[in-house]
Each structure stands twice: as C-alpha cells, then as structure tokens.
C-alpha positions as CSV (number, residue, x, y, z in Angstrom):
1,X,84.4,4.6,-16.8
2,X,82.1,1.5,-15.9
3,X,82.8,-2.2,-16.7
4,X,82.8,-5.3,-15.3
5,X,85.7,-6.9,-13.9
6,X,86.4,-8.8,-17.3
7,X,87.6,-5.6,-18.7
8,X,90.6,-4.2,-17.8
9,X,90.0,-0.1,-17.6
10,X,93.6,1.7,-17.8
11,X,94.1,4.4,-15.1
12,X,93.5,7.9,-16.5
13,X,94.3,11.4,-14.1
14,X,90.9,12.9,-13.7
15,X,89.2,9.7,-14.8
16,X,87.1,7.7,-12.0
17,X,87.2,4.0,-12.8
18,X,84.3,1.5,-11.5
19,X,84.3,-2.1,-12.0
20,X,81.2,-4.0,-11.3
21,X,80.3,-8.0,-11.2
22,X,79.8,-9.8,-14.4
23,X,76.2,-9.8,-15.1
24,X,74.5,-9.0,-17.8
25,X,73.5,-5.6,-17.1
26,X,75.4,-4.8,-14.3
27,X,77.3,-1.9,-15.9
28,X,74.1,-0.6,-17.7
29,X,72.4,-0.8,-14.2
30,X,75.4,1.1,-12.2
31,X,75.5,3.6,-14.8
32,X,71.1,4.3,-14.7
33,X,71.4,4.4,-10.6
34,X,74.3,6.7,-10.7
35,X,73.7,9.2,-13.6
36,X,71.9,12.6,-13.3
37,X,70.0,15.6,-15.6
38,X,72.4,17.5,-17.5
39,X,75.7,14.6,-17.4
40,X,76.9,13.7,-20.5
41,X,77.0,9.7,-21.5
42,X,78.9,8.3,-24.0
43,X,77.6,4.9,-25.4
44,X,76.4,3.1,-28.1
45,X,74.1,0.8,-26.3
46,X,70.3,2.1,-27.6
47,X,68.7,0.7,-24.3
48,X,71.2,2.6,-21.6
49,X,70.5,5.8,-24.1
50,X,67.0,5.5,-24.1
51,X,67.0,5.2,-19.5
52,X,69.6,8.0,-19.5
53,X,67.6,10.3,-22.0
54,X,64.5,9.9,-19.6
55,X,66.7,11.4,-17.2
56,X,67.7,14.6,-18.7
57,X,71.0,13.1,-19.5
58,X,73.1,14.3,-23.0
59,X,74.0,11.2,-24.8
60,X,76.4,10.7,-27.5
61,X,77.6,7.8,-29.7
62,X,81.6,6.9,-29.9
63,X,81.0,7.8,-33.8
64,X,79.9,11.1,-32.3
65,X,75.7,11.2,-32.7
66,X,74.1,12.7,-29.8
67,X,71.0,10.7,-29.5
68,X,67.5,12.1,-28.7
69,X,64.2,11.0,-28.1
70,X,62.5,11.5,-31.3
71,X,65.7,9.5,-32.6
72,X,65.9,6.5,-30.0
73,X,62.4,5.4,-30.9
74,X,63.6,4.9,-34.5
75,X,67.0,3.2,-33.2
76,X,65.2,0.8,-30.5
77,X,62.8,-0.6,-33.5
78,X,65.7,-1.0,-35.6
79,X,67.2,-3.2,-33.0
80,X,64.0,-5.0,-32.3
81,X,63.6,-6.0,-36.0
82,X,67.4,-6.8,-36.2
83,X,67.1,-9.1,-33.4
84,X,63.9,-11.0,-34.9
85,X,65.3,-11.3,-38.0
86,X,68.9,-12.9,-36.5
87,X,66.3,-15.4,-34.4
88,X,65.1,-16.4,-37.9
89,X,68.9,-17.1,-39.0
90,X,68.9,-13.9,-41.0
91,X,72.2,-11.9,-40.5
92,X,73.7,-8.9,-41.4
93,X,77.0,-7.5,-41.6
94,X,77.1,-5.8,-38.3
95,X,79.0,-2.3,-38.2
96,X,81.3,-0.6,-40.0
97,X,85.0,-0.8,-38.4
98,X,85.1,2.5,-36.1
99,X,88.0,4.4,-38.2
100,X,90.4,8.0,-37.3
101,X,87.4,9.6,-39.2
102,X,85.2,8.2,-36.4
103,X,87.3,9.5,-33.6
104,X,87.7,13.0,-35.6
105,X,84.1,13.5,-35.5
106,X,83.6,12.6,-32.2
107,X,86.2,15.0,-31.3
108,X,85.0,17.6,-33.1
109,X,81.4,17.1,-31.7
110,X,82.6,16.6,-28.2
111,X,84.6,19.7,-28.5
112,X,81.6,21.7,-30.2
113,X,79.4,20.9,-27.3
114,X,81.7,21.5,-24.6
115,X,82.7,24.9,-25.8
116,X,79.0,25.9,-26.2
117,X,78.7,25.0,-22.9
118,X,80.9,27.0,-21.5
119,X,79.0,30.1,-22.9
120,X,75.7,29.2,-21.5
C-alpha cells in the first residue's frame, strides 16, 4: 500500500505499507519507480494505469475492470474531455457510490485471476 503521509494506512500481516511526502504525484511516482512486468496494480487513477500497462504490469479497477491498452486510450480521452468541459464550468455527477456489488465483483475477478494463475 502507497500514500502520502495524510493518509493513515492500517497495518495488515503480509501487507507492506509506504508512506511518501505530500506532493502531487508522489505516490503515483513511488508506485511507477518501484513496479515491475507481470505485478498486479490495483487503481483507479487512468494515468498510473496507463505508466504501469507500459510496463507489463496487470491492472485492475477497485470496481474490478482490468484495464488494457486498447481500453486506456478510450479512458485517458474521456478524462481529457471531462476535464475541459469542468474548465468551462460544465460538471457532471462524478461516480457512482462504490457499493457490496462493487467489492463482490472485484472479489470475484480478483479471485478468477489469481486461481488462473496458479495453473499457468
């Protein structure tokens, strides 16, 4: 787990935690320096997907999408006309409330790719 030191990240067995400094993309840029081929990323920020794809890096949403390249594209343009259109005052609603549904996919997905894993 990597945040800055505004979050507080509960201790976990097995789970590494790593705070860095406040900037902007100091997490993002922790994360980028410190991942490799074949890890597995969980995020839902479009522009840490895209850099870990690059990589050789599995990502997946918290709503439980893996990401690929073909898709990013589409989800980094989306962004890009979001943001324009909130520069011009236009706003939308934003996104849905992550619900159990969420979490039972993500589960599910998680659980899918990890077992097929193990067959490889």
């Amino acid at each position: 787990m990597v945040a800055s030191f505004d979050h507080s990240l509960k201790s976990e067995e097995g789970v590494e935690n790593i705070q860095v400094d406040r900037s902007d993309q100091s997490a993002d840029l922790y994360i980028s320096n410190h991942i490799s081929a074949n890890d597995i990323l969980i995020t839902h920020d479009f522009g840490l997907a895209s850099i870990c794809l690059g990589k050789g890096v599995k990502v997946v949403s918290p709503r439980g999408k893996f990401y690929s390249i073909q898709s990013i594209d589409f989800l980094l343009e989306n962004r890009h006309e979001s943001a324009k259109k909130r520069r011009n005052g236009q706003y939308g609603k934003g996104p849905k409330p992550f619900t159990r549904e969420d979490r039972n996919i993500f589960l599910q997905t998680m659980t899918k790719f990890l077992k097929d894993l193990q067959e490889i």
